[in-house]
C-alpha positions in Angstrom: 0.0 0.0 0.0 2.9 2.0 1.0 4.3 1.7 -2.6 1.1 2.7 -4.2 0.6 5.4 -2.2 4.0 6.8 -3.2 3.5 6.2 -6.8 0.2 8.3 -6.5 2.1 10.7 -4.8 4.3 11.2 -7.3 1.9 11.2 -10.0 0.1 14.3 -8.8 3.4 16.4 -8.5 4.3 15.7 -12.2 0.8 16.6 -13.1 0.5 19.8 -11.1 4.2 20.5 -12.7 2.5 20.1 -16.4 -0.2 21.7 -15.4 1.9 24.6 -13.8 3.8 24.7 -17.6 1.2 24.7 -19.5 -0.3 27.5 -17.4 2.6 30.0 -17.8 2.1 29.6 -21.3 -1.3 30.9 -21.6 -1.5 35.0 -21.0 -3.7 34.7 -18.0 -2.1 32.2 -15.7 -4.7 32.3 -13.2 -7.8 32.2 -15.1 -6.2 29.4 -16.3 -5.3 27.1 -14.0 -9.1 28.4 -12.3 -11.4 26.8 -15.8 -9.1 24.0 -15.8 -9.5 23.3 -12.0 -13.3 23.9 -12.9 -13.2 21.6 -16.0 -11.6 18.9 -13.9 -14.0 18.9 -10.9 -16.6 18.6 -13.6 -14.7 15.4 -14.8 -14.7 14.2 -11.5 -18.4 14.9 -10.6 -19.7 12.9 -13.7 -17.6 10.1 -14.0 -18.9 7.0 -13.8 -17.5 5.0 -10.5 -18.7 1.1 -11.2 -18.0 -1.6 -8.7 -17.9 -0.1 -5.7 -20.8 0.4 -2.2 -19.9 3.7 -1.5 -19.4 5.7 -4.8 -20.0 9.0 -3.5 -17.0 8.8 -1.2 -15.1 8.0 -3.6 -16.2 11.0 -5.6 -15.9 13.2 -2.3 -11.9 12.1 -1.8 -11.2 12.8 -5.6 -12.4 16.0 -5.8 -11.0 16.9 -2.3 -7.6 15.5 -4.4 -8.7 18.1 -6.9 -8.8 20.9 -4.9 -5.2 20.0 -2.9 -3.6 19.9 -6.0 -4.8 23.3 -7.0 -4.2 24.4 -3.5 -0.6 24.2 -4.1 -0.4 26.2 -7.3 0.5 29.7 -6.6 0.1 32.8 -9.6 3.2 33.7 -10.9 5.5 36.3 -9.4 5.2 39.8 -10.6 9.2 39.6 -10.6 
């Protein structure tokens, strides 16, 4: 578990690192990374979760996982 737990780990830094490229790309940073946040917790609010008792926790962890990794995302500095 340990293991996986890293790997996920790692997984959302390299996506919140692409995300945070892709973002200082675009001419408004912020509004960015805020409609992609938005387009994401969409994503995660509709997806079908098969399988499984409880689906709405699951939904309720992954968007909290949503909104941590946007959490850590900070606008660019004005330097």
């Amino acid at each position: 578990m340990d293991e996986l737990n890293g790997r996920m780990m790692a997984c959302q830094i390299l996506v919140a690192g692409l995300i945070a490229r892709v973002a200082n790309e675009q001419r408004d940073p912020l509004r960015f990374l805020t409609d992609f946040r938005d387009e994401i917790r969409a994503v995660v609010s509709g997806v079908n979760i098969a399988g499984m008792e409880n689906t709405e926790r699951v939904r309720q962890v992954a968007q909290r996982t949503v909104d941590e990794l946007f959490s850590l995302m900070k606008p660019p500095s004005t330097e």
